[in-house]
LOGU-687188 format. One record per residue (C-alpha): residue number from 1; residue in one letter; x, y, z. Coordinates in steps of 0.05 Angstrom, whole numbers. Layout:
BEGIN
SITE num residu      x      y      z
SITE NUM      A      X      Y      Z
...
//
This chain:
BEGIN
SITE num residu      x      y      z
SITE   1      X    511     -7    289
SITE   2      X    497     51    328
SITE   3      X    429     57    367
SITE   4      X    387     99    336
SITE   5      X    407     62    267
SITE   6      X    376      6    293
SITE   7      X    310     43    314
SITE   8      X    313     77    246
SITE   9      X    321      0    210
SITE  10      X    246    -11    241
SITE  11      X    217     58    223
SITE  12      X    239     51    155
SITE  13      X    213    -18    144
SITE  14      X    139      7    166
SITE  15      X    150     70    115
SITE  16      X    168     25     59
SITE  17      X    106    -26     84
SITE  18      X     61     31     90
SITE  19      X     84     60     19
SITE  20      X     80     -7     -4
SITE  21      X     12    -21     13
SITE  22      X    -12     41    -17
SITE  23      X     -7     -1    -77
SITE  24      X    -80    -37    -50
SITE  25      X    -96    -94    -10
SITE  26      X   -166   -144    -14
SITE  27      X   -209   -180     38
SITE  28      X   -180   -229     81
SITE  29      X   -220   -276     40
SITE  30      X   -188   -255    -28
SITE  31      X   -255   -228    -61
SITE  32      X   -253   -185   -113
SITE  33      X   -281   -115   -108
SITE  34      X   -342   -127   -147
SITE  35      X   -385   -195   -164
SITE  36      X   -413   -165   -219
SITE  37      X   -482   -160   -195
SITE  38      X   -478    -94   -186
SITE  39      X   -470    -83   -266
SITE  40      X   -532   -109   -287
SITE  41      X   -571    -73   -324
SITE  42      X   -628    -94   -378
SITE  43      X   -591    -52   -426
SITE  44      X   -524    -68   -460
SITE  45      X   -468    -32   -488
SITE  46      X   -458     40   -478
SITE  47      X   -535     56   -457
SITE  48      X   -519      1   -401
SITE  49      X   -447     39   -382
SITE  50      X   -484    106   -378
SITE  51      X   -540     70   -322
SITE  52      X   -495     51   -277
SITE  53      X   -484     89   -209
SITE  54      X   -405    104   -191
SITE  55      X   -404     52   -137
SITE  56      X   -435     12   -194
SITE  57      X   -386     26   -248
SITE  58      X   -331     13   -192
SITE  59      X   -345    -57   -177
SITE  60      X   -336    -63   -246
SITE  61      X   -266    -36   -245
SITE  62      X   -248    -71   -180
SITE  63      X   -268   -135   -211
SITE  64      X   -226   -126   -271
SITE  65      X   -166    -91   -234
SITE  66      X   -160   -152   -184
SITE  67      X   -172   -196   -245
SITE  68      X   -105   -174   -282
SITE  69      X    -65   -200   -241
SITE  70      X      0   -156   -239
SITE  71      X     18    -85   -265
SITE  72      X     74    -37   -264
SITE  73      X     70     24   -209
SITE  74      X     96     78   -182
SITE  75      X     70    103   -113
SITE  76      X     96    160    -63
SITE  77      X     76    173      3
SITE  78      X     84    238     42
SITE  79      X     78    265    118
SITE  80      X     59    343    127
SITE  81      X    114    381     93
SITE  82      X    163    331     86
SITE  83      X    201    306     32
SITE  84      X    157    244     -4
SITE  85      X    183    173      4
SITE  86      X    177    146    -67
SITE  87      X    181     77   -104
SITE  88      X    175     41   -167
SITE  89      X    176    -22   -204
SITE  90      X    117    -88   -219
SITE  91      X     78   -123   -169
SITE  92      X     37   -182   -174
SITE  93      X    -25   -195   -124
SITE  94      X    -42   -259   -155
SITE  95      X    -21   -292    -85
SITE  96      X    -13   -226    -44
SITE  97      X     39   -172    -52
SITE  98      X     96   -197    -96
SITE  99      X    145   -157   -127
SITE 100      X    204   -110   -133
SITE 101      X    205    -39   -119
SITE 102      X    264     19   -117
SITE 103      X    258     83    -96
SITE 104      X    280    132    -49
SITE 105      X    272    148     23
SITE 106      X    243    219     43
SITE 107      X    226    250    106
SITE 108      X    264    257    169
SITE 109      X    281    176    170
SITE 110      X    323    200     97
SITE 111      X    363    251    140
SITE 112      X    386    194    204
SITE 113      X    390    152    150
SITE 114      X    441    195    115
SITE 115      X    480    190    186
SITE 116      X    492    114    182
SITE 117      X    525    127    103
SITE 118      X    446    116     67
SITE 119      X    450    152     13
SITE 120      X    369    145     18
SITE 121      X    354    105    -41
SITE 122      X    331     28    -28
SITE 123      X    307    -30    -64
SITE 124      X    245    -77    -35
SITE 125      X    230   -143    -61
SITE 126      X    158   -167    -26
SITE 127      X    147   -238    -21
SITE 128      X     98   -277     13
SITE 129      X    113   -276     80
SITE 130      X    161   -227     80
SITE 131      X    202   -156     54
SITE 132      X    276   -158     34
SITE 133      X    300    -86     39
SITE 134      X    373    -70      0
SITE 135      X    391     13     33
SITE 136      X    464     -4    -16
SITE 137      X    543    -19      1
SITE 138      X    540     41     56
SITE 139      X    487      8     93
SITE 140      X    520    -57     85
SITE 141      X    581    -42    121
SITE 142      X    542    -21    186
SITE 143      X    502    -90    171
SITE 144      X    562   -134    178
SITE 145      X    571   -139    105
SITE 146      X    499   -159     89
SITE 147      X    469   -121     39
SITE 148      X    392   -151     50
SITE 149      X    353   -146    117
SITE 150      X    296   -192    115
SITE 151      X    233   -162    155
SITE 152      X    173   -210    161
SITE 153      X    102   -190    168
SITE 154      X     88   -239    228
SITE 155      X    145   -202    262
SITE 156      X    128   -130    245
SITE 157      X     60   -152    264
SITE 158      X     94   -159    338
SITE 159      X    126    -89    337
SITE 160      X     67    -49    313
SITE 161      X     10    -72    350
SITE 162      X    -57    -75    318
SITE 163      X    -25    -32    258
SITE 164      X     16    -86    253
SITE 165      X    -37   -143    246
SITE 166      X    -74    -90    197
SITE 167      X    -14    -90    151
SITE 168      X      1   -151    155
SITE 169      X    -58   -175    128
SITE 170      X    -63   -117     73
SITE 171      X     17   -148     49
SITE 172      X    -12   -224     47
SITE 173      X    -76   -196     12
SITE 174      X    -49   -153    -36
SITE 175      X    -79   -114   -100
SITE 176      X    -93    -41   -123
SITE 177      X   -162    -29   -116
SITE 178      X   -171    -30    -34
SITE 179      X   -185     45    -42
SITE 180      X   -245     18    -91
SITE 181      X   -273    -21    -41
SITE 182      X   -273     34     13
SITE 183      X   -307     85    -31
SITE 184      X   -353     24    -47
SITE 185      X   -378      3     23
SITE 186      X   -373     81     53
SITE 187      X   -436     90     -7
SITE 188      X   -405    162    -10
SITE 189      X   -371    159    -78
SITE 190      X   -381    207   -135
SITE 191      X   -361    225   -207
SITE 192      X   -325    282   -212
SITE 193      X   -294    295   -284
SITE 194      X   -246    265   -328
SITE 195      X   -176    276   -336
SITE 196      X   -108    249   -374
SITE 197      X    -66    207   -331
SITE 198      X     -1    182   -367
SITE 199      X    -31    197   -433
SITE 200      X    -88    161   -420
SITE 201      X   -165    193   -416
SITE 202      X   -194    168   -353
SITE 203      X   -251    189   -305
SITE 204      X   -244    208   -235
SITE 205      X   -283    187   -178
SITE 206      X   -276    221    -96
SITE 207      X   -305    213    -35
SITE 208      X   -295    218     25
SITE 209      X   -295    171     84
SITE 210      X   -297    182    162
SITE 211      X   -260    153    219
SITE 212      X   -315    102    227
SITE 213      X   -310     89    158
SITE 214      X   -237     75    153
SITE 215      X   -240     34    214
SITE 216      X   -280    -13    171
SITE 217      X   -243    -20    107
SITE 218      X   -175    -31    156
SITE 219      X   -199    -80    202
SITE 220      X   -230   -133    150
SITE 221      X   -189   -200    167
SITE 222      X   -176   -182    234
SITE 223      X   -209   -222    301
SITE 224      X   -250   -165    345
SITE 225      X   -193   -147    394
SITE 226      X   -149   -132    336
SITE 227      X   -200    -87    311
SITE 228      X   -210    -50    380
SITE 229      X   -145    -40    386
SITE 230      X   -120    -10    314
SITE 231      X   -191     41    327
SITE 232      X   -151     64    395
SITE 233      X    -83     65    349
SITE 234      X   -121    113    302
SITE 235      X   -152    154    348
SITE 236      X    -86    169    384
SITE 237      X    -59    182    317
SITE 238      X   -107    237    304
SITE 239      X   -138    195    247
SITE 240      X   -204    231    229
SITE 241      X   -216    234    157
SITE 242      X   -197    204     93
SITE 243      X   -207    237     28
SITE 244      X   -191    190    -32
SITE 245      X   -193    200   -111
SITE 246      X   -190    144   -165
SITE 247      X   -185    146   -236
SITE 248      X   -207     91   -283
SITE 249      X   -197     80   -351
SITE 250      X   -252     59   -417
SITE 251      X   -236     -9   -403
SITE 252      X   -244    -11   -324
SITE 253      X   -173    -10   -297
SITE 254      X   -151     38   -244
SITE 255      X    -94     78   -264
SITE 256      X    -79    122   -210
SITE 257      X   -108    128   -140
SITE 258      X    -90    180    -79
SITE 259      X   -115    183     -4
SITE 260      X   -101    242     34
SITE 261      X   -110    222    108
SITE 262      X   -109    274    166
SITE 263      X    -69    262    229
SITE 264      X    -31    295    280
SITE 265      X     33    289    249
SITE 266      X      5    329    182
SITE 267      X    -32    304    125
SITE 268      X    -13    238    101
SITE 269      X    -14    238     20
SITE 270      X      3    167    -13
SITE 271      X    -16    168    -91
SITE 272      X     -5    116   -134
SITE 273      X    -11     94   -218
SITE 274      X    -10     38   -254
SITE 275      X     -5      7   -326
SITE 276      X     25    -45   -362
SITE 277      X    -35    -84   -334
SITE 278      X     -3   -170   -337
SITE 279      X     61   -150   -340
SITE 280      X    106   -210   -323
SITE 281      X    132   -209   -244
SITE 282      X    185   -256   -218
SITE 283      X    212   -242   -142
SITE 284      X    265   -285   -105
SITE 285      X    292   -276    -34
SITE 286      X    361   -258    -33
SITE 287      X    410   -307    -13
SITE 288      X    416   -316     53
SITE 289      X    486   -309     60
SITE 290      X    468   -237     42
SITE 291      X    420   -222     88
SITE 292      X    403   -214    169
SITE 293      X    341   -208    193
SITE 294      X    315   -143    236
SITE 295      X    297   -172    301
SITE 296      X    377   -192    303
SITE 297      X    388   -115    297
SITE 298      X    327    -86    331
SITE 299      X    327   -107    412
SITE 300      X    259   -133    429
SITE 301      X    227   -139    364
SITE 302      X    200   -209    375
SITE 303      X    171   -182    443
//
């Protein structure tokens, strides 16, 4: 496989992570958004509803979010002007991020990708301790005949730094409502409106959170060094700013979430929805007869 395939066969696993992840992530130590203290009230019913603050009425949607288990979603994510990478399918984050996903690759990475035979579109099965990305039969034949490449966490930990350690944990501590939390702990969250999403009536909540701020919802899990060092990573990046929007449903789901991030590569956008809230997820590794895992293909990933 040519060389700058191979470089392309790590970018596009941290695109697909990234996108991926856009779908939530909890605490290292698995809480739930919300213990519920937050929601009392001496009131009941609707007059207790109509007490609560937004951060308030979103620990209540964090804890029931986290609480179901599994849902069906459909997330994008998109650099400055460039094409969206996009993806959909059910994830569970019962036990971290578990699922299947298919979509299509956008961006510059879509156009080298379309060099090597990619036609762009992809399918990502998530499991514990690893991704499974399937580019199709084009892909395959610059694979060896292997239609799988198997990319795990620990190892794209290695080749992204800090980032790495950062997304690593977010993969192994998976759910929608990390964008919750955030507005949450920045205390910066407001009401703003209601709208339909999918059909469904649901009220919107924004704020918006500052460089130190997303330093702290990112580096939860992580030892102090780690921490230093993913701050440096976003300060390099340009990181400044991160504007985020979620809507919630009567019954305290989220249903749709986006965080628009500035950098200096453009404005990162990465939107996601969800429903079908328990739907039934099942993921399997590929056979490993089918499959070769990136650090064969990428020199120097382990290092």
């Amino acid at each position: 496989m040519f060389r700058t395939g191979r470089t392309l066969l790590a970018a596009t696993a941290v695109v697909l992570a990234l996108t991926a992840t856009a779908c939530g992530s909890k605490g290292a130590d698995g809480s739930a958004a919300g213990t519920g203290k937050a929601a009392d009230s001496k009131s009941s019913g609707t007059d207790a509803a109509k007490e609560l603050t937004p951060a308030a009425m979103l620990a209540m949607v964090g804890e029931k979010t986290s609480a179901a288990k599994s849902a069906k979603t459909e997330a994008t994510m998109q650099i400055g002007a460039t094409k969206a990478s996009s993806m959909k399918g059910a994830i569970s984050w019962e036990h971290g991020l578990n699922g299947e996903l298919t979509g299509t690759m956008g961006g510059p990475m879509a156009e080298t990708l379309s060099k090597a035979g990619s036609d762009g579109t992809f399918t990502a099965r998530y499991l514990d301790d690893a991704m499974y990305v399937n580019m199709g039969a084009a892909m395959a034949g610059q694979l060896g005949g292997a239609h799988w490449i198997k990319y795990g966490y620990a190892d794209l930990a290695k080749l992204m730094g800090a980032a790495g350690d950062s997304m690593k944990n977010q993969l192994q501590n998976a759910d929608p409502v990390s964008s919750v939390r955030a507005l949450i702990a920045s205390g910066k969250v407001d009401k703003a409106g209601t709208e339909s999403v999918n059909g469904v009536q649901a009220t919107k909540y924004a704020g918006d959170l500052s460089a130190t701020d997303i330093a702290q919802a990112t580096t939860k899990g992580l030892t102090q060094a780690q921490a230093d060092a993913l701050q440096k990573q976003f300060a390099a990046a340009g990181i400044t700013s991160d504007h985020i929007e979620v809507w919630v449903t009567a019954d305290n789901l989220l249903v749709k979430k986006v965080e628009q991030m500035q950098s200096k590569a453009g404005e990162i956008t990465s939107t996601a929805t969800y429903s079908d809230y328990g739907t039934a997820v099942s993921t399997t590794p590929p056979s490993a007869s089918d499959t070769v895992d990136f650090t064969k293909l990428v020199p120097g990933a382990k290092s």
